[in-house]
N, C-alpha and C positions, 0 to 999 in steps of 0.2 A: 670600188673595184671595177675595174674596164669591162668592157665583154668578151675579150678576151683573154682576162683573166678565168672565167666564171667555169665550171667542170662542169659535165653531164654529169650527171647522179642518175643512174636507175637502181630504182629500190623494190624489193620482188618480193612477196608476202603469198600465204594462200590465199585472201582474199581479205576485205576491209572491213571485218567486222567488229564487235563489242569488245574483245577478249584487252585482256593487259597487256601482252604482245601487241599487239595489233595498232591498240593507245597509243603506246610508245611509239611504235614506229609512225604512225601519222604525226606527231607533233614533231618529231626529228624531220621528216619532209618540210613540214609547214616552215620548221624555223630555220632549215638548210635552202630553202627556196630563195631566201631572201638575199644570197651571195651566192649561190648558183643554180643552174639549169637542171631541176630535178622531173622525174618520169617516176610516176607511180604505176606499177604492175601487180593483179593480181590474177594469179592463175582462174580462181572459181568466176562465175557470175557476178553479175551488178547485184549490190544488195540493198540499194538506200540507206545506207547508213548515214550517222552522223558523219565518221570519218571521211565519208564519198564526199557529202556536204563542203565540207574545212578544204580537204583539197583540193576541189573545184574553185570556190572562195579565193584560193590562193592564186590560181592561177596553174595548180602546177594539171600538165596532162592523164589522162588517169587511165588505164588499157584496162581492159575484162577480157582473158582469153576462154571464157567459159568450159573451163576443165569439169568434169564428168567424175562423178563420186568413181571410187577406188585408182586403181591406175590406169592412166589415160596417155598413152603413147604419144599421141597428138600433139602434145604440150611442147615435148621437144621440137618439134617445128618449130610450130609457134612464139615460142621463145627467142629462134635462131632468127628469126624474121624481125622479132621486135629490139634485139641487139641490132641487128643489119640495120634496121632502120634509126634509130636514136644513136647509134655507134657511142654509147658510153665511155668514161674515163673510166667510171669508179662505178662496180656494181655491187649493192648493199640485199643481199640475201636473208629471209626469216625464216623460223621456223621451219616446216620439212621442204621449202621448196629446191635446195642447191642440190638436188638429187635430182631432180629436173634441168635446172640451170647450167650445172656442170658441164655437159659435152658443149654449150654453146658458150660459155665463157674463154673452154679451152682452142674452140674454134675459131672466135671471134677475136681471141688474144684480146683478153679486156685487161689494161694495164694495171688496174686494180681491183680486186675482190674481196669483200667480207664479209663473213659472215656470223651473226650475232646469236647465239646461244641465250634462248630466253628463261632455259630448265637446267638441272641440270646434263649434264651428260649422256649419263645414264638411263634418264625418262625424254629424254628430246629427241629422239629417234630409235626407231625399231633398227634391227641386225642389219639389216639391209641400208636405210640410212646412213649407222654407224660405219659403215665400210667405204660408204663413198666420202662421206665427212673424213674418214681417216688418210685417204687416198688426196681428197680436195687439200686437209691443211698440210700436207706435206709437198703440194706441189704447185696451188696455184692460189691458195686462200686463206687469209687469215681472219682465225678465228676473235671472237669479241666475246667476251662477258660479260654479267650485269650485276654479277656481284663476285667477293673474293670465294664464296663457297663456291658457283659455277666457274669460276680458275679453278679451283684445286682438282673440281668434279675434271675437267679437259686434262689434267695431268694423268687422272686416273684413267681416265677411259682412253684417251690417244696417245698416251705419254708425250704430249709437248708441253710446254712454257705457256699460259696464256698471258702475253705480254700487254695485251689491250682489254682494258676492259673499262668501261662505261655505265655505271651504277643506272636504273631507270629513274625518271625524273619526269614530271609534267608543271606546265606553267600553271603556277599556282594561283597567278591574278585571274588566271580565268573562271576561277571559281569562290573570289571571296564575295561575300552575302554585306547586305549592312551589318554596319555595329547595333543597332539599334536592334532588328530584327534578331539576331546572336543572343542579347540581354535578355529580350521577351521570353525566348525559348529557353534558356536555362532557368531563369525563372517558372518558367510553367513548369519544366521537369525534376527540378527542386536543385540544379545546380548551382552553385557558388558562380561568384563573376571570375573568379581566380582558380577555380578548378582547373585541371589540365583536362580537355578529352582528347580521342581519336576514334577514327573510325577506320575498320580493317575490312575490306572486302573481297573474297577469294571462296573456292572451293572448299569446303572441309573434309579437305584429305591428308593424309601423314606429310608429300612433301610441300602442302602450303605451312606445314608447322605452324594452328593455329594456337597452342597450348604456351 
């Protein structure tokens, strides 16, 4: 691909930390970096994370607008500035931040927006959220899913179509162990070599539905 083919990507998160959100969206950077010009933003502070790590690694640029626990006015600036500056094609929105985003998206006429619903509907944004997400996919964003339960949840709560939706996924080779090391351990733990296991890691709460 040319360099002129390649799109700006900015991708807007609250900040880059451990969470399953968060995961997700650093390895869709890392691996969108590699066929275009991607820009990491997250509103809160630096946190040293792994994820800061990987994307620096990559090469892609990474902004800390150091947004201030509860609501912080300031951000909309700041946001307006950091569009101004990177003049995006494609802005990729998580979690609560397009409640922020919104007035500079609509300012900046960013020719793409979207944004990706990590929960569902109904637990991914407080009243006030929900109002501007309803307002947003009706006029200048479309929404993404990450499973068919968070579509249906978007039919319920906005009444649109969730036409996009994007299952989560992480690259798996970066975490396969030896074989050999594998065998030791289920043998210590009284595994068969053909057992199946898995391992589930999440909150224990009703909507991780660990049961």
């Amino acid at each position: 691909m040319s360099t002129s083919e390649r799109l700006r990507v900015l991708h807007l998160t609250p900040c880059f930390g451990v969470g399953g959100a968060e995961q997700m969206a650093g390895h869709l950077m890392v691996g969108l970096s590699q066929t275009h010009d991607v820009t990491a933003v997250g509103l809160g502070p630096a946190k040293n994370t792994s994820i800061e790590h990987k994307l620096k690694r990559a090469d892609i640029p990474v902004w800390h607008l150091g947004k201030r626990p509860g609501f912080d006015p300031r951000i909309y600036v700041a946001l307006d500035r950091v569009l101004k500056q990177v003049r995006p094609q494609v802005v990729h929105t998580h979690l609560s931040v397009l409640r922020y985003a919104l007035p500079a998206l609509l300012r900046r006429r960013v020719p793409l927006a979207v944004h990706t619903l990590h929960n569902l509907a109904e637990h991914e944004a407080d009243a006030f959220g929900r109002a501007v997400q309803r307002f947003a996919f009706r006029r200048a964003v479309l929404p993404v899913a990450i499973s068919r339960e968070v579509a249906a949840s978007v039919k319920r709560v906005y009444g649109l179509e969730c036409e996009a939706m994007v299952p989560n996924c992480i690259p798996v080779e970066n975490y396969r162990r030896n074989v050999a090391d594998g065998i030791r351990w289920r043998e210590k733990e009284g595994f068969g070599h053909d057992a199946i296991l898995f391992t589930c890691v999440g909150r224990l709460e009703p909507q991780k539905n660990p049961p």
